[in-house]
VMD Tcl script that builds the backbone (N, CA, C; Angstrom):
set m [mol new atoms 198]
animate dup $m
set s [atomselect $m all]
$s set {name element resname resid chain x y z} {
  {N N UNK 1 A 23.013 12.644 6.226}
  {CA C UNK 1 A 22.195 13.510 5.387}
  {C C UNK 1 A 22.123 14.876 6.049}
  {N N UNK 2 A 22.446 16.115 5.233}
  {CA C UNK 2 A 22.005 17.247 5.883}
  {C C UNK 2 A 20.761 17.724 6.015}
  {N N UNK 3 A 19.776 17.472 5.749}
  {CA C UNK 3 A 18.314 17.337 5.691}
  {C C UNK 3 A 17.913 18.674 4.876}
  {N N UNK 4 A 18.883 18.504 3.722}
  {CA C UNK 4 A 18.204 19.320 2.752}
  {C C UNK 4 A 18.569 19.328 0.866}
  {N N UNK 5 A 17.698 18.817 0.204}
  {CA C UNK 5 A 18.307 18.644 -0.798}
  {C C UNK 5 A 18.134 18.938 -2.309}
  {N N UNK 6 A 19.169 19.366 -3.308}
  {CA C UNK 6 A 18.747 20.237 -3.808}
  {C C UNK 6 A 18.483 19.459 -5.207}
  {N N UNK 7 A 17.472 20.374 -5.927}
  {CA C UNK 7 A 17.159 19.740 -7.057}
  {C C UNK 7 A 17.811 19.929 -8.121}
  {N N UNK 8 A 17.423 19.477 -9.733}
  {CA C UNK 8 A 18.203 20.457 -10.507}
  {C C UNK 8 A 17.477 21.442 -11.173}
  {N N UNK 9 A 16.289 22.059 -10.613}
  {CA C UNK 9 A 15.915 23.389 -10.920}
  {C C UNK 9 A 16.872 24.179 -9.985}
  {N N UNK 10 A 17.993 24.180 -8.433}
  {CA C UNK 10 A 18.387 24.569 -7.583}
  {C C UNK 10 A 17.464 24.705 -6.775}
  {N N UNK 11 A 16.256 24.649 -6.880}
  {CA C UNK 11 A 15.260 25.388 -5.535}
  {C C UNK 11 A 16.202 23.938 -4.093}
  {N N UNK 12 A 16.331 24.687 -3.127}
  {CA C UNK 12 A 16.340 23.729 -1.850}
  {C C UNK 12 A 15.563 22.872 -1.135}
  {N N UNK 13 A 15.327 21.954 -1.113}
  {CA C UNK 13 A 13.893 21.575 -0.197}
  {C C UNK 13 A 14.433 20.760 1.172}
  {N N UNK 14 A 13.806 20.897 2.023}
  {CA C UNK 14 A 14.164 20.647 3.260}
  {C C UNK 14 A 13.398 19.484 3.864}
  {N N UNK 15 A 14.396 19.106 4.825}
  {CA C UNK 15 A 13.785 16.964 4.583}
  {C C UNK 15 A 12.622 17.043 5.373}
  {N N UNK 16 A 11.770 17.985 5.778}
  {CA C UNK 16 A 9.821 18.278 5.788}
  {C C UNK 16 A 9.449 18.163 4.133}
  {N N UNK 17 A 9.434 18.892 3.472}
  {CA C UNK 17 A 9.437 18.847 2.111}
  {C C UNK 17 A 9.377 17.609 1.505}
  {N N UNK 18 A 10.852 16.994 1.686}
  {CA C UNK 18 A 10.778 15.588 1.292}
  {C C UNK 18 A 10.184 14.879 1.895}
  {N N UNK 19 A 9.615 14.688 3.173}
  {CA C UNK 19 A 9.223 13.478 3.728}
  {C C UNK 19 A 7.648 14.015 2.913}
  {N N UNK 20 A 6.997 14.962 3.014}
  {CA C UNK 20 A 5.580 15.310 2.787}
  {C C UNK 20 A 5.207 14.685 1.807}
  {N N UNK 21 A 6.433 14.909 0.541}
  {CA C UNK 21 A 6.406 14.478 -0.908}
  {C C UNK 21 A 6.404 13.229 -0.870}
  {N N UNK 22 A 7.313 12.204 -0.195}
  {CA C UNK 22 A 7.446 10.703 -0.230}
  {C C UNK 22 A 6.037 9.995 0.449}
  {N N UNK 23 A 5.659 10.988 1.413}
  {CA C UNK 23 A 4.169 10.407 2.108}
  {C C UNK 23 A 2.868 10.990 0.845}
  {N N UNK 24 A 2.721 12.155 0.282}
  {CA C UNK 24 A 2.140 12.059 -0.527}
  {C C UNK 24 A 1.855 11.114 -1.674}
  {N N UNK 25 A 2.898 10.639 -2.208}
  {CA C UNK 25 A 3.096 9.558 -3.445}
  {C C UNK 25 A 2.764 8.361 -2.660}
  {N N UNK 26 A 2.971 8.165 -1.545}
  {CA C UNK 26 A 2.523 7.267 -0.989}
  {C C UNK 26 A 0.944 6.553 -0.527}
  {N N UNK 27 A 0.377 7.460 -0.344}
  {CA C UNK 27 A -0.889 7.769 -0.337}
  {C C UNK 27 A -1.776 7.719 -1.704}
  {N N UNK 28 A -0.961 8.604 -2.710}
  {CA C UNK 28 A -1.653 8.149 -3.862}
  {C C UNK 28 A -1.735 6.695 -4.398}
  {N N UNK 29 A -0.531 6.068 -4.044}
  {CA C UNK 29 A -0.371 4.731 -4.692}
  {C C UNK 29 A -1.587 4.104 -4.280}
  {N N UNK 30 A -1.620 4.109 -2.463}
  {CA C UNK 30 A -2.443 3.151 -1.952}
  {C C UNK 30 A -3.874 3.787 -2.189}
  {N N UNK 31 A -4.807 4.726 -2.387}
  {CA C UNK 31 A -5.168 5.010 -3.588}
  {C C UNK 31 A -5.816 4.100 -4.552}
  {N N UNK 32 A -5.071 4.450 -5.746}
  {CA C UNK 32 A -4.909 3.512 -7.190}
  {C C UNK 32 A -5.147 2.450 -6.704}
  {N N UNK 33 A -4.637 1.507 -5.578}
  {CA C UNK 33 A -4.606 0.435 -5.284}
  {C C UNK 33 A -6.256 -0.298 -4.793}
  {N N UNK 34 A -6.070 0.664 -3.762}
  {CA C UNK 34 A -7.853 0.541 -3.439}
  {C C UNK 34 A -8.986 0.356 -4.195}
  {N N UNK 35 A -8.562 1.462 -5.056}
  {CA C UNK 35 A -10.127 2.049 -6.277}
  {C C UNK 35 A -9.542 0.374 -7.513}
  {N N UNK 36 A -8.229 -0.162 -7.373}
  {CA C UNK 36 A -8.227 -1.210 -8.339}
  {C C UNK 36 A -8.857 -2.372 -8.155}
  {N N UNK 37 A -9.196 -2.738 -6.471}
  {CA C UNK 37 A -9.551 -3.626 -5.368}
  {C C UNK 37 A -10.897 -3.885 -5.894}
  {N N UNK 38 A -11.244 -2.414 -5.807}
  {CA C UNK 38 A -12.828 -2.398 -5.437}
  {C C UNK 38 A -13.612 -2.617 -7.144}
  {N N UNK 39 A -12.634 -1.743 -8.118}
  {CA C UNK 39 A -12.801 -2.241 -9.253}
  {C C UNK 39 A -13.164 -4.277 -9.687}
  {N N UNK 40 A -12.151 -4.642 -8.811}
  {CA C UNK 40 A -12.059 -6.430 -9.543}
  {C C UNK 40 A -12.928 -6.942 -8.549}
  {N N UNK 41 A -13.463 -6.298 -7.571}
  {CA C UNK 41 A -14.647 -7.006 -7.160}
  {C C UNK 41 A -16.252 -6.184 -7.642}
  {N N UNK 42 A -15.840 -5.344 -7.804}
  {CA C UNK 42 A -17.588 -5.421 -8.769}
  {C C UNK 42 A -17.461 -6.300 -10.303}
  {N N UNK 43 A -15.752 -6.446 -11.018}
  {CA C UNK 43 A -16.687 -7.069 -12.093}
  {C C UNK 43 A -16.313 -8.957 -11.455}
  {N N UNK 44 A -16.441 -8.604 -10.560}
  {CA C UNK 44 A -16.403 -10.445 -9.891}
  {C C UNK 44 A -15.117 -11.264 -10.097}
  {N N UNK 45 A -13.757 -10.041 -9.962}
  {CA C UNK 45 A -12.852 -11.136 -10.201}
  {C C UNK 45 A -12.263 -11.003 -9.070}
  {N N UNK 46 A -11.419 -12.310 -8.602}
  {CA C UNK 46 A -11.160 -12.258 -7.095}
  {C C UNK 46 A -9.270 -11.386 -6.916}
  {N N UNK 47 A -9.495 -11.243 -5.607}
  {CA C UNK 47 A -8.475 -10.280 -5.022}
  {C C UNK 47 A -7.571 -10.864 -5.585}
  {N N UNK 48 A -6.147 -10.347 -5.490}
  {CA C UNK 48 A -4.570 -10.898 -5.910}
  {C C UNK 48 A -4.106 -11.818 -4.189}
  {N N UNK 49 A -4.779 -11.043 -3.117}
  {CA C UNK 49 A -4.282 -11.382 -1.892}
  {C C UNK 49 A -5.434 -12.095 -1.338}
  {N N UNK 50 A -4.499 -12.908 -0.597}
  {CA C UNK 50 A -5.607 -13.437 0.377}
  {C C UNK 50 A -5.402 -13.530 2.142}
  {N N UNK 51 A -6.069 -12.961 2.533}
  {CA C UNK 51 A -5.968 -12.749 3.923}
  {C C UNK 51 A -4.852 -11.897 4.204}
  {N N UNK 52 A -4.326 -11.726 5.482}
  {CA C UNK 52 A -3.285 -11.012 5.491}
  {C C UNK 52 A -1.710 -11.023 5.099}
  {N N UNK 53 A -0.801 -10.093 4.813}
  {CA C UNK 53 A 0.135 -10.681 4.115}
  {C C UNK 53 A 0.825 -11.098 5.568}
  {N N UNK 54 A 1.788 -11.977 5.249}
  {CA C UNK 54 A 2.794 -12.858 6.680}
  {C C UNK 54 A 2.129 -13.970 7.212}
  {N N UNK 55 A 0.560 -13.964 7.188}
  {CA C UNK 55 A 0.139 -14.582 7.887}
  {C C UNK 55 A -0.305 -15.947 7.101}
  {N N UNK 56 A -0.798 -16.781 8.331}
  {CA C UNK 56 A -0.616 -18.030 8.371}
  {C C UNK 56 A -2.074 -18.755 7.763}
  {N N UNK 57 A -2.111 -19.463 7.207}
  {CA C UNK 57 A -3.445 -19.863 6.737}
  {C C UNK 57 A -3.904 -20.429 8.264}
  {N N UNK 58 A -5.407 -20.384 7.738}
  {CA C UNK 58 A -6.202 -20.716 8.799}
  {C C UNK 58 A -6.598 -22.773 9.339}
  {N N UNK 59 A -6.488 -23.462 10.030}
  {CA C UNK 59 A -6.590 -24.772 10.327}
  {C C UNK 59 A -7.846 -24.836 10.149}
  {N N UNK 60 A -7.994 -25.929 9.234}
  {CA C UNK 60 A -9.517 -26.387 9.327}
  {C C UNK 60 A -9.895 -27.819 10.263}
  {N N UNK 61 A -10.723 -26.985 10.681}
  {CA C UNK 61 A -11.955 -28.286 11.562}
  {C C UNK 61 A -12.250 -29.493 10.970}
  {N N UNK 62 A -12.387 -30.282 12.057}
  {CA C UNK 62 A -12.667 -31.761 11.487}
  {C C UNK 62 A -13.793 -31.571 11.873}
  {N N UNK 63 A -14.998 -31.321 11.108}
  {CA C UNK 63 A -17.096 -32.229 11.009}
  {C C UNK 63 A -17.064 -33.257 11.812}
  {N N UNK 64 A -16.004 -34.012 11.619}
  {CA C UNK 64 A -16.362 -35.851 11.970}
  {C C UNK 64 A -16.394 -35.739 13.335}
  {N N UNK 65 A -15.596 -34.898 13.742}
  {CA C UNK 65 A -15.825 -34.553 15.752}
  {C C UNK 65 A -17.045 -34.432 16.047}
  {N N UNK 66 A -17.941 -34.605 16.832}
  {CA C UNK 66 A -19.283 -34.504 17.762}
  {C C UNK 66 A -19.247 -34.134 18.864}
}
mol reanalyze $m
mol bondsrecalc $m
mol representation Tube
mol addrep $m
């Protein structure tokens, strides 16, 4: 990549430019995402995820131990 690339208005943008733009949209998504989160838990519906993503469910305890 020459770290600069052009559009088809011609303006040039330079791969600062692009990265700013790809981290901006990025940011917005997660964003939307958040405010959608926080949305389905006030009207009480549960998350899409649970716990972290990759990770491993948690082992449950045996009571019957003393």
């Amino acid at each position: 990549m020459s770290g600069k690339d052009e559009t088809k208005s011609g303006k040039i943008r330079t791969e600062a430019e692009i990265r700013a733009e790809r981290l901006a949209k990025t940011l917005r998504d997660n964003l939307q995402r958040r405010k959608q989160q926080a949305r389905a838990r006030r009207a009480g519906a549960a998350d899409e995820t649970t716990g972290l993503p990759g990770g491993r469910p948690a082992a449950k305890k045996d009571e019957s131990d003393g």
